[in-house]
N, C-alpha and C positions, 0 to 999 in steps of 0.2 A: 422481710421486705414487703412492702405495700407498694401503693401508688406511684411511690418516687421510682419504678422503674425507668419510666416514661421520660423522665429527665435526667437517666444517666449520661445519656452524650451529652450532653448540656453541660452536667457537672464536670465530665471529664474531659472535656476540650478547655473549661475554664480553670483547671487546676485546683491545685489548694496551694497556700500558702507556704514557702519554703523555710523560713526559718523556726527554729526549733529550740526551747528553753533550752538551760543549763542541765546538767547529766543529776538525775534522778528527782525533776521538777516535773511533774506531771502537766502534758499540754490541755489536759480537762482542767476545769471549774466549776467548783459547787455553783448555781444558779438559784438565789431563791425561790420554792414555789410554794402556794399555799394549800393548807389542811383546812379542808370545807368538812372533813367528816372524821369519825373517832378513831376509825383504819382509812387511810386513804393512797396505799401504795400503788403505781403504775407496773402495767405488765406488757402495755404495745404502745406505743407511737408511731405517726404517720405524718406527712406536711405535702405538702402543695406547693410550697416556698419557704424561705427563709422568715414570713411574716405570719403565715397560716398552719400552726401545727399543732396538733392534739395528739394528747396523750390520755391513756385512760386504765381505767384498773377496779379499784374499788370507789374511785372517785373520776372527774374526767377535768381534765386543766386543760387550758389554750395560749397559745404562743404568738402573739399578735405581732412579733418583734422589737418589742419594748420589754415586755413583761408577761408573767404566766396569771391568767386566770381562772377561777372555779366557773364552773359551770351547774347546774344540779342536773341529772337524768333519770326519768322516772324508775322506778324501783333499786337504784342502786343508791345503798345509802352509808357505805363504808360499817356496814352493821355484820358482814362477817355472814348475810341470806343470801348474797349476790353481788357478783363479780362480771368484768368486761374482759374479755382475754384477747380480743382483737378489733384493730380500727381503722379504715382506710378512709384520707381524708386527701378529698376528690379535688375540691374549690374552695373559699372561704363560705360560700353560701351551700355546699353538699359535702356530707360525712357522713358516715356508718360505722358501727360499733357495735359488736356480739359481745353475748355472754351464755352467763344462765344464773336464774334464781332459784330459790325454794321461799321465798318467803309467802308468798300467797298462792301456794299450790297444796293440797289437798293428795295428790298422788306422788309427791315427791318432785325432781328437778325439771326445769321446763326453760325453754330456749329463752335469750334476749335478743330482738334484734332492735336498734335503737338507731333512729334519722335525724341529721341536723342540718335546719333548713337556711342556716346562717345568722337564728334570731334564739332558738332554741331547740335541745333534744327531744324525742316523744318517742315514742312506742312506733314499729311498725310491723305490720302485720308478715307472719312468716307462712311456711308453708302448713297445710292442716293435716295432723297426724292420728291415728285411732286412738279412740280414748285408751287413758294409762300410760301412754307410749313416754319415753324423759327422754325429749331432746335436750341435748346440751352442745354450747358452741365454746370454741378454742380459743381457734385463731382466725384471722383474714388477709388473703392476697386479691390484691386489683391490678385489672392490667388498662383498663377506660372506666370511663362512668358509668358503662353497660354491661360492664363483663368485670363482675366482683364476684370474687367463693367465699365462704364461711364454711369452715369445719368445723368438726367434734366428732359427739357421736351418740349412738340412739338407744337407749335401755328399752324390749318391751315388756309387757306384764309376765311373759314366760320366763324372762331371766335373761333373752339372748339379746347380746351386744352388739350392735352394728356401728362400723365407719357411715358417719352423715358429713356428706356434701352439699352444700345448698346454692344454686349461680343465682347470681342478677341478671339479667337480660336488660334494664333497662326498661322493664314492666310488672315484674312480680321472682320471687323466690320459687329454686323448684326441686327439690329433693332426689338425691343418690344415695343409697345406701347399700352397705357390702357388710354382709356377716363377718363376726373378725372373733368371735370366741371371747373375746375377753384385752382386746388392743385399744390405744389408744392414740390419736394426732395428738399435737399442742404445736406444732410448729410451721409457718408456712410462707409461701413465695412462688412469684411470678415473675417471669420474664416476656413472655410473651402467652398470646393464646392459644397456642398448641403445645407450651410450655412450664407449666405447675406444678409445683412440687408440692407436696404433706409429709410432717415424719414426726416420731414421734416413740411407743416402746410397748411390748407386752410382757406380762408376767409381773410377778415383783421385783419393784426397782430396789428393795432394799437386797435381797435374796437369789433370784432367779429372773431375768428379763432380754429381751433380745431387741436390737434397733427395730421400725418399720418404718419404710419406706414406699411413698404413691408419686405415680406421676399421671399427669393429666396432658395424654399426647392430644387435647382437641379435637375426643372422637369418647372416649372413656377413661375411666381411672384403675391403673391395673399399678398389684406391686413389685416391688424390685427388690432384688434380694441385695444383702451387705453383710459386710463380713463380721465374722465375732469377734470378740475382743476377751472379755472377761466373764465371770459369772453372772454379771448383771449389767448389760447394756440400755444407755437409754439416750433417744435424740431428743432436742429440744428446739432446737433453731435450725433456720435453713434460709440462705442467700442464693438465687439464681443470678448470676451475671450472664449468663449463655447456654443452650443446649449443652455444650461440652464444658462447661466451666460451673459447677454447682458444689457449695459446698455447705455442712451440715454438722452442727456440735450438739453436745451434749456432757455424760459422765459415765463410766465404767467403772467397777468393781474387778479388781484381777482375781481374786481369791476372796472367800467367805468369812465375813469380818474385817477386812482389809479396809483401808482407806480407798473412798472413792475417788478417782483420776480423772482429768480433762479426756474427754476424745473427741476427736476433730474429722470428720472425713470428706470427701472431694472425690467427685462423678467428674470423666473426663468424658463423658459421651459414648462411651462402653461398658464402664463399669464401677462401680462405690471402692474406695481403698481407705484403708487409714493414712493421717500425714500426724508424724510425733508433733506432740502439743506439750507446753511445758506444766509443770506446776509448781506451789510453792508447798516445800517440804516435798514430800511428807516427812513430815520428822517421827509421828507414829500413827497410828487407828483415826485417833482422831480430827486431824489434820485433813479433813479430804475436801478438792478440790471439784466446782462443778461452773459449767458453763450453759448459760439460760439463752442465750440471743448472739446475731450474728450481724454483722452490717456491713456493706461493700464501697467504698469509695470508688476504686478499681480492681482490678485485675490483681495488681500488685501492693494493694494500701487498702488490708480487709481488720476489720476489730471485732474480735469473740469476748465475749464477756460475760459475769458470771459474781461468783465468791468463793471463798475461801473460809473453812475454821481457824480458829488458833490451836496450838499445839498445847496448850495443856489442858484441855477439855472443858474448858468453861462454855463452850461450844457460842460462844462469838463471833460472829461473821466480818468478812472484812473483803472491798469490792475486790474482785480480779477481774483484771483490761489482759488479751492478750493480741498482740500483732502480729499480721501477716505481708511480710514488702516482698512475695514474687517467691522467695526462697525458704524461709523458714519462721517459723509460728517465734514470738520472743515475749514473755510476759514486758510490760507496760507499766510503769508507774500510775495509779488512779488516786483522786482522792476520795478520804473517807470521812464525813460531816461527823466527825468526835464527837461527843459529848456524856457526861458525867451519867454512869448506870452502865446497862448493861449494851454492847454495840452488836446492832445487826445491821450492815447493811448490805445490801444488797442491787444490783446492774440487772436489768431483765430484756430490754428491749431498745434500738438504737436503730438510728435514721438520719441519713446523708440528707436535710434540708435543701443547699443551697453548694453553690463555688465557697469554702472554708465556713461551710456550714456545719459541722456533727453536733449532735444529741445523744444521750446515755440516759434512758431514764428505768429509776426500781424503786426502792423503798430503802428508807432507813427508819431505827428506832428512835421513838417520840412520847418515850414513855409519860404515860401508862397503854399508848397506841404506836398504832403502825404511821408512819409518816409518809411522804410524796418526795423523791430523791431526782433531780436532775443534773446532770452535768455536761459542762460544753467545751467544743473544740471549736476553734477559727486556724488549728494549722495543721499538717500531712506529713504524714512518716510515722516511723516507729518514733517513740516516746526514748531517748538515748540520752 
């Protein structure tokens, strides 16, 4: 969650729309968008409104409320050197956008931070680090136009890993960094400014890995401990609706070669716990199920999202939508843009726009490339 904190009441005093398709009619819709590059899959979305929304990834499109457009941004060029993993999209004429590239770097990976002034993207300048040092950026939460973070994190020439924080003020970028061994953010969210959340996993995701958890109480950033689950934990998204209301997905490993499982968890304001999330199958190993992004309408009407394998190892992906009305998490009918070869597609990042506003956006296959995947909601509830 970005920007759109700011206009949760807004949202949620104007509802969303009450009626609701036929039983196992998905209330999303594929939405055309366009491939400006060879890979062009989305991994954040952000909007302002129902008429100003970006998305971005290995390419970056715009939502003007008619239609999606390409955009170009310097150095990303769906070539597979550099990638956007987070976007906060302030006004139609103010937007930001992290990454990281390598493709003109000489010492290996180096931060992107990229501004759009309502005419066009450019370069903008980040904070200045010793030479050698790889910054790399994730995600982004904003809570104003003055008070934006950017994460990742910082490789230096010694080998050691640090969590990088980086704030806006409003006049320049300015660097936080915490030793972490070998951890890493990808996911993040605000609600307020003394309220910020990062999470994200250390170790190997496929083997050995444990959730990690930051918060940012508007004074420093310290972490939170959460509970285990499996032999390989990992977070990926994170929705703040309130101090006491935070809630955080990902995938788990129960056991060593096992199929990987949704997990879902929720800070009531004391403490991280697991809430059962469902999956499809597993039927066996290969089957496993994983959740990338998280999105909040309310309290009671939240959507975790993600994919799924097919069960007899052709290892083709296929979206998973799963619902949250107040009580319990329910997979979701979603659709998935089919076509002839082999299907991946995949959900990564989602944003309450507007009153019966949603957005889903990820990639699907476009073979002989990666594709630009969006899908839309205009109603509320679980998918039934």
């Amino acid at each position: 969650m970005t920007f759109n904190t700011q206009c949760r009441m807004k949202i949620l005093l104007a509802g969303m729309a009450a009626s609701l398709p036929a039983a196992g009619q998905s209330i999303f819709q594929v939405v055309h968008t366009p491939n400006e590059n060879f890979n062009s899959e989305l991994f954040a979305v952000s909007a302002s409104s129902p008429t100003d929304i970006w998305a971005v990834g290995e390419s970056a499109i715009h939502f003007d409320g008619t239609k999606w457009t390409a955009f170009p941004v310097p150095m990303v060029k769906g070539d597979n050197t550099s990638t956007l993993g987070g976007v906060a999209d302030i006004s139609p004429t103010e937007a930001w956008a992290v990454g990281n590239t390598n493709a003109s770097s000489s010492t290996g990976i180096t931060q992107l931070i990229e501004y759009w002034d309502g005419t066009a993207w450019s370069l903008y300048p980040g904070p200045t680090f010793p030479a050698n040092d790889e910054p790399s950026l994730a995600t982004m939460a904003a809570i104003s136009a003055n008070d934006i973070w950017a994460i990742g994190s910082l490789l230096n020439p010694d080998g050691f890993l640090y969590y990088l924080f980086e704030h806006w003020d409003g006049t320049s970028w300015t660097p936080t960094t915490i030793e972490n061994g070998g951890a890493f953010l990808t996911g993040s969210s605000a609600d307020a400014t003394n309220d910020v959340w990062a999470v994200g996993y250390s170790g190997d995701v496929a083997e050995s890995s444990d959730t990690v958890v930051y918060h940012y109480d508007g004074t420093s950033w310290r972490q939170m401990k959460g509970p285990k689950v499996g032999v390989a934990d990992q977070l990926s998204g994170v929705t703040a609706l309130a101090p006491n209301d935070v809630w955080a997905v990902g995938n788990s490993v129960a056991k060593l070669h096992g199929p990987t499982l949704t997990l879902i968890e929720h800070y009531d304001g004391t403490a991280w716990s697991v809430v059962p999330s469902p999956n499809v199958g597993p039927a066996n190993s290969y089957q496993s199920n994983r959740l990338f992004g998280i999105t909040a309408v309310s309290a009671n009407d939240i959507w975790a999202f993600g994919s799924y394998f097919a069960a007899n190892g052709s290892e083709h992906q296929i979206t998973l939508l799963e619902h949250w009305d107040g009580t319990s998490w329910t997979i979701a009918t979603s659709p998935n843009p089919t076509k002839d070869g082999f299907l991946s597609d995949l959900l990564w990042a989602g944003v309450v726009a507007g009153p019966n506003d949603m957005w889903i956006v990820g990639s699907e296959d476009e073979a002989p490339h990666t594709g630009t995947l969006a899908i839309h909601s205009t109603m509320a509830g679980p998918d039934r």
